[in-house]
N, C-alpha and C positions, 0 to 999 in steps of 0.2 A: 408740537403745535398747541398754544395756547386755548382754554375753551373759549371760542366763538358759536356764535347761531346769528343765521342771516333768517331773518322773518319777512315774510313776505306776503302783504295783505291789501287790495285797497278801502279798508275803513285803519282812517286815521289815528279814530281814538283806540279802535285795539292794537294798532301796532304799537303805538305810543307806551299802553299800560301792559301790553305784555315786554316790553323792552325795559319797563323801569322792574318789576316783577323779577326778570332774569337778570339783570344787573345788582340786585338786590342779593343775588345768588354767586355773584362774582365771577358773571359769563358775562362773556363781552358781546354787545349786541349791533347790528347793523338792520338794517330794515329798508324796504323796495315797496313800491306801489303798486306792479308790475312788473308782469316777467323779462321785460327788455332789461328793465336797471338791474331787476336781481344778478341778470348774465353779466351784466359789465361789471356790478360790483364783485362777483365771484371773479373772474378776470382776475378782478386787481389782488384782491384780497381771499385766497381761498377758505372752503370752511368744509366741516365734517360734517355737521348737521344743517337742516334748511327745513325752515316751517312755512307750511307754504298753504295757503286758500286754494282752492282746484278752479271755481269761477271767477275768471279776473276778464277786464278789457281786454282788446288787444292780442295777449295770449294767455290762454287757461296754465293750469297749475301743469298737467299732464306733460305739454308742451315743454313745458319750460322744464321740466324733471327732465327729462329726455336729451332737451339741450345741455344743461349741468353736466348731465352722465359723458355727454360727450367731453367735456373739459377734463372732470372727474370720477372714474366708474364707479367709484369707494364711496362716492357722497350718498348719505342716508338723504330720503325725504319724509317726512312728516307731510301729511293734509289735515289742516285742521279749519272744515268746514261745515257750516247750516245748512247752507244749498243743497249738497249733495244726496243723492239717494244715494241705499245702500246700493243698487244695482253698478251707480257711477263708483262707488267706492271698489265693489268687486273689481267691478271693468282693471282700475287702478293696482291694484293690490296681483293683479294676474299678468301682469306685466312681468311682474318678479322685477320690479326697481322701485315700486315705492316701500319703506320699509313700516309703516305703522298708517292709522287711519282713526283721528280722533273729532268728535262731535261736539259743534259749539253750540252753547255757551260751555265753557270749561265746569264739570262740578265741583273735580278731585284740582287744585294745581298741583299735589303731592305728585299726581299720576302721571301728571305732564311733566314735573321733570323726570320722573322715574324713566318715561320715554325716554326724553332727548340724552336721556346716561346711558342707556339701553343701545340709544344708536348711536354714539358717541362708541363704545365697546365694540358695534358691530364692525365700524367705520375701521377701527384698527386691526380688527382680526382682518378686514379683506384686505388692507392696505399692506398688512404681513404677508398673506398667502401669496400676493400680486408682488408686493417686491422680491419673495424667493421664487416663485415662479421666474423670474423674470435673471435672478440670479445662477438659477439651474438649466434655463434654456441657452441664458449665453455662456454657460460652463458647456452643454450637451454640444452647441454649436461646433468647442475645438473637438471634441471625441468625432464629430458628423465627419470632420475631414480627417482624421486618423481613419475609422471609418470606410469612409469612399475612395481610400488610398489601398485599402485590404484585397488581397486577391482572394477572399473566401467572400460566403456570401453570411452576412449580419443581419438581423431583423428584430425587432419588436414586437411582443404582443401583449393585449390584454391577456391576465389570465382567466379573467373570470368571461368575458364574451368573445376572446378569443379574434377581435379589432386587432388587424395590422396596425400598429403605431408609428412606426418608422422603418423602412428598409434602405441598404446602403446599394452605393452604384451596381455592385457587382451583385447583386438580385435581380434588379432591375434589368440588366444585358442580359443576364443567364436564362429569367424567363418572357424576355421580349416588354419592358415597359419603358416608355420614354420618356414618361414625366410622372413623379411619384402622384398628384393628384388621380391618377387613374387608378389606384387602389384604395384611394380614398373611402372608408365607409366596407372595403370588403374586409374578411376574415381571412385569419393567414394560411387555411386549409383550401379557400378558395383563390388564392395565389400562387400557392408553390405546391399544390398537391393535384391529382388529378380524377375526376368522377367523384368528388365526396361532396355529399350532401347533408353533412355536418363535422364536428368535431374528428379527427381522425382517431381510429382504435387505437391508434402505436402512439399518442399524445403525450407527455411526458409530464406535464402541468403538474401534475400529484406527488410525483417523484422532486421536485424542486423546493416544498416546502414542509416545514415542519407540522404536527398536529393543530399546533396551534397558530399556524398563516403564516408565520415568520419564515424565510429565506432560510434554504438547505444548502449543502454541500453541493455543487457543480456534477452533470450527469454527463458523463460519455456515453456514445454511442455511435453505432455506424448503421446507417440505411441507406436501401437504394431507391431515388427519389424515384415516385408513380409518372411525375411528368416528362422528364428528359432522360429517366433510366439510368443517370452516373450516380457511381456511389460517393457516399458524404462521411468525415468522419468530422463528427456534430459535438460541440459541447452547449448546455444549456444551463445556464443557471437564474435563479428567483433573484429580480434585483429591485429594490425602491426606484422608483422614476419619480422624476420633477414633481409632477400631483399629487406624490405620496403611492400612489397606485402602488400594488408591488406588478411586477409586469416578466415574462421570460425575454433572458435575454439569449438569444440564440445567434451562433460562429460556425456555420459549414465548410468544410473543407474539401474540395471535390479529390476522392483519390482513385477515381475510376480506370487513371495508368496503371497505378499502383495494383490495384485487386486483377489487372488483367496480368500483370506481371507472375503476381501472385499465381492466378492460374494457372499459365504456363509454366510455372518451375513445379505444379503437384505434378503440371502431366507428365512435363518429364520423370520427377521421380517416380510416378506409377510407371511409366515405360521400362524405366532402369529396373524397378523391383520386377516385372513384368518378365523382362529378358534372364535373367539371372535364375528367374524361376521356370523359365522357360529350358533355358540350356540347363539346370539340373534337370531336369523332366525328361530331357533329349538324350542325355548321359546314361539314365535309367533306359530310356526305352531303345539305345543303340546298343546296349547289351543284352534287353531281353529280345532286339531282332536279331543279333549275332546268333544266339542261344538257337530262336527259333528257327534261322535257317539253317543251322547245323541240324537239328530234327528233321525238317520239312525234307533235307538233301537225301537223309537216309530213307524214310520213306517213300519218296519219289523212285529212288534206287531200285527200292523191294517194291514197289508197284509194279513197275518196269518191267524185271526180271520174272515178276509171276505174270505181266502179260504174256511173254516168251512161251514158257512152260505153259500156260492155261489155252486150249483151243476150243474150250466150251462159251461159246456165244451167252448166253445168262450170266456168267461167272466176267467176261468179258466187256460186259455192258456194266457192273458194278465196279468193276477198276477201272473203265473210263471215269466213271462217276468220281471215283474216290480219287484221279487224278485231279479231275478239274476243281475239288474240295481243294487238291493243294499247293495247286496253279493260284485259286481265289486266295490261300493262307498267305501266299508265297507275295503276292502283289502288295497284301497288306504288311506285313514284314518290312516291303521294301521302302512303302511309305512312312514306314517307323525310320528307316535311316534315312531317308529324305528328310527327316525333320529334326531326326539326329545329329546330322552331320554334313548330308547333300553331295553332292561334285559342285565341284568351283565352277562358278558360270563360266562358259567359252562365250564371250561376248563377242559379238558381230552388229556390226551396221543395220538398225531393222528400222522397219516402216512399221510406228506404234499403234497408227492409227488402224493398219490392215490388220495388224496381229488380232485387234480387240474385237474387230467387225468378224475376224473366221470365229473368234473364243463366242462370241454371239450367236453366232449362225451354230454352231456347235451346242450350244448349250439350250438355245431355246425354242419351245416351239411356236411358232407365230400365229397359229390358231387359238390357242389359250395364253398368250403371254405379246401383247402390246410391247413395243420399246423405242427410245428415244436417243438417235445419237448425236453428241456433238464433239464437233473437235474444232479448235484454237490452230490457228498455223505456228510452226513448231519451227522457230529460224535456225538452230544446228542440229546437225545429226545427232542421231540419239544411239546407243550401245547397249545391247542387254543380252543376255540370251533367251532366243527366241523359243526354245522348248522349255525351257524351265517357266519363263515368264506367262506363256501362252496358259500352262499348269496353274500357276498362282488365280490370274483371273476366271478361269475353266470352274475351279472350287468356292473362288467366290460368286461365280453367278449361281452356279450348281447348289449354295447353299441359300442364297435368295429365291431361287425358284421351288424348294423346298419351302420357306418360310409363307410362301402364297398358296400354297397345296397343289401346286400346278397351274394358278392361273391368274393372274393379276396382269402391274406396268412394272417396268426398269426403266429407267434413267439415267444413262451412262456420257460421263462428260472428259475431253482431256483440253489440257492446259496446258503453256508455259511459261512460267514463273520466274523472271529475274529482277531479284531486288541487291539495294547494295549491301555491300560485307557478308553476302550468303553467294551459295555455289546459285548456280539456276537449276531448276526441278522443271521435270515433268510431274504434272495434276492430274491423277487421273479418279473420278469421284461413279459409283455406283449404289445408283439408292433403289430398292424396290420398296412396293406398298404392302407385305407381308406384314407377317402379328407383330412385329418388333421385339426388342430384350430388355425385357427389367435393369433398370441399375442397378438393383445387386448382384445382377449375372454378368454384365460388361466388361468385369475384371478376368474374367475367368474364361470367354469364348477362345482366344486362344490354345486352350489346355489340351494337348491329344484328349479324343472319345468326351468329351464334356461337352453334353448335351441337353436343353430342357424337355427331348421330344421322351416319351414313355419309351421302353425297351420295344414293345414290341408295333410300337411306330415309326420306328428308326429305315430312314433310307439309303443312309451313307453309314462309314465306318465310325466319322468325328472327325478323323484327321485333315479334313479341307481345308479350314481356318489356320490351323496348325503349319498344315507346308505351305502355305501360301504366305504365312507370316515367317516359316523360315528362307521362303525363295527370295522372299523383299528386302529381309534383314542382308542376305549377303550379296544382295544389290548394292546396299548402301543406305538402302532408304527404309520408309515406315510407315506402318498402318496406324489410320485414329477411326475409331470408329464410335456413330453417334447412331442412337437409336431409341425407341419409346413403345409405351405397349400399345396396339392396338395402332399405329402412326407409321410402320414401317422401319429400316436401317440404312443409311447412309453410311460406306466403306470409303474412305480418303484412303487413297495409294501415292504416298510421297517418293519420287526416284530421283536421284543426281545427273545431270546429264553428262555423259561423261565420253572423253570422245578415246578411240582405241583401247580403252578398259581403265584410262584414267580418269579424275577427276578434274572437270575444269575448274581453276582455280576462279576467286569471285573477284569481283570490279572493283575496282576503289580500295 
């Protein structure tokens, strides 16, 4: 664009001799009486800069700026008025659209072109900014629909105030918004995070750029989102956006199947390393009960035989004694090959529900110990052996009721469970409100004799977890057990229903 300046005054003679003045300058000059012609002459013929009087007929200088900007937002205005107070000139100038504010009569004309060059420079720096803005927004527009086509969720922020700038579809479903204006003006922390009432700790923003503000290498990571709980595996990186801003630009990818998948395969493998370290352990202690009941036999023998011989009542009363030492040796012995080895279950048709209510009625006492039962109707027979099994649950309550010192609740619940490509299970879940078990202990509860209670607080052997966890495995099924200090333990008892000692095959 050629230099032009639209002057705009109604005294005659200074438009006049300012028009010959700046043509004298080899700027091409047009001139208005009023701010109507000034519009229409802008209309026809645009211009960068406009000198313009503030008090005119009709409509003021103000006015007419205002209108201009509407045509043109780029166009500088000059006011170059007597009339004016400084107070009108502030008013003017606080607008942030007029660009200069000079007083007649003119002293400097030097000063006054130095202006109209001044805004002539401005005019083109915004009309640059304005056309690549303009360039970058309808560039951003195609990425907006790559974007809103993404199954992750994408977003924008300031980095420095941390303003949502832009979020794609699948943000906006993920945490309920239906039209982006309704994040308008919030922070991306008060979006997609939850209870924070500023910036988040785990904020990545510093990690993105260099010492010196410039854009970093791309940062992985994986978190579990405060609001909806699924995990994200996140990449972020420092990008220039459209306004120059540098801005993060952040790509979550929910893989909450994934980490649950994950899960499931450590438990398994703790289960696998579990057993295996179980049956060496079982191996070990069905040789050291072989051992011991070959001991216990012969002494039982020679007690025996010196009851025979002995017919002194005092000598009489210490060999009872010294029997029932190894009656008690002898029992626990047995439950070392109970957990060594076992007898194969003789499975029979049983009623689960009554088994678990006598192992109840057995194990608790109702004056110090509350309990809750429930049971699921259970549409095929179920198969187990009822003495062995009745044992498994007997130990597990036995060591809940232990864990309460004698006195708390239990909450005992069964289920059954058919899904497809699996057998169908009986559920059967028992939680009391006891001390609960450290997670560093949880690996180990099944171990013969491993115990957290002090030696000489001990109420059982150890072994109750232990045969309970060998009665279940040659069920077929499996203990998980979930527990906390001070929260109580929850025991999952998984069984296969199986009908005459078989397994029923799964559906589908």
């Amino acid at each position: 664009m050629e230099k032009r300046l639209l002057i705009v005054d109604d005294e005659p003679r200074l438009t006049k001799s300012f028009k010959v003045i700046f043509e004298n300058r080899g700027i091409d000059v047009q001139t208005a009486s009023n701010g109507h012609d000034a519009i229409k002459i802008f209309k026809n013929h645009p211009f960068k800069v406009v000198l313009s009087d503030i008090h005119m007929d009709k409509m003021n200088g103000i006015e007419m700026m205002h209108a201009l900007k509407k045509i043109d937002s780029c166009v500088q205005i000059i006011f170059l008025t007597g009339y004016a107070n400084l107070e009108t000139a502030a008013d003017a100038l606080k607008q942030n659209n007029a660009f200069e504010y000079l007083v007649k009569p003119v002293k400097s004309l030097e000063n006054l072109y130095k202006t109209v060059e001044q805004a002539e420079t401005k005019y083109d720096q915004e009309r640059y900014q304005l056309t690549q803005k303009e360039k970058n927004e309808t560039g951003f527009a195609r990425f907006k629909d790559i974007f809103d086509s993404m199954e992750a969720i994408v977003y924008v922020s300031d980095m420095q105030t941390h303003e949502l700038i832009y979020a794609n579809k699948k943000l906006m479903e993920t945490f309920g918004y239906d039209d982006p204006q309704a994040f308008e003006g919030l922070k991306c922390w008060q979006v997609i995070q939850k209870d924070q009432t500023g910036p988040c700790p785990f904020c990545t923003n510093k990690r993105l750029v260099h010492p010196d503000g410039n854009p970093s290498e791309p940062y992985e990571w994986e978190f579990q989102n405060t609001l909806n709980n699924h995990w994200y595996s996140i990449v972020d990186k420092a990008i220039q956006w459209y306004d120059k801003r540098v801005v993060r630009l952040e790509t979550a990818f929910d893989i909450t199947e994934k980490k649950g998948h994950e899960k499931l395969f450590r438990e398994f493998e703790k289960a696998i390393e579990t057993s295996k370290k179980l049956e060496s352990i079982g191996t070990l202690a069905g040789g050291v009960a072989h051992d011991i009941n070959n001991t216990l036999a012969s002494i039982i023998g020679n007690i025996n035989l010196a009851q025979l011989c002995c017919t002194d009542n005092e000598t009489q009363k210490y060999l009872r004694i010294a029997e029932n030492g190894i009656m008690l040796a002898k029992d626990i012995s047995s439950k070392l090959m109970a957990f060594a080895k076992g007898d194969r279950p003789l499975k029979a048709k049983i009623d689960i529900e009554k088994l678990i209510l006598q192992a109840l009625e057995k194990s608790l006492d109702p004056e110090k110990i509350t309990c809750s039962f429930e049971s699921k109707p259970i549409p095929d027979s179920f198969y187990a052996d009822p003495g062995q099994l009745r044992v498994a649950i007997e130990n597990i309550l036995q060591n809940s009721v232990e864990s309460m010192d004698g006195s708390g609740h239990i909450d005992v619940a069964v289920k059954y469970q058919e899904q497809p490509r699996t057998s169908p299970r009986i559920f059967i879940t028992i939680s009391d409100s006891g001390c609960g078990i450290s997670r560093e202990y949880l690996d180990m509860i099944f171990n013969p004799y491993f115990t957290t209670k002090p030696l000489n607080n001990r109420k059982s052997t150890g072994l109750g977890l232990s045969v309970a966890w060998s009665i279940i495995s040659r069920h077929g099924g499996n203990i998980h057990v979930e527990s906390a200090v001070n929260k109580g333990t929850t025991v999952h008892i998984f069984l296969p229903v199986t009908k005459n000692g078989i397994e029923k095959k799964p559906k589908g």
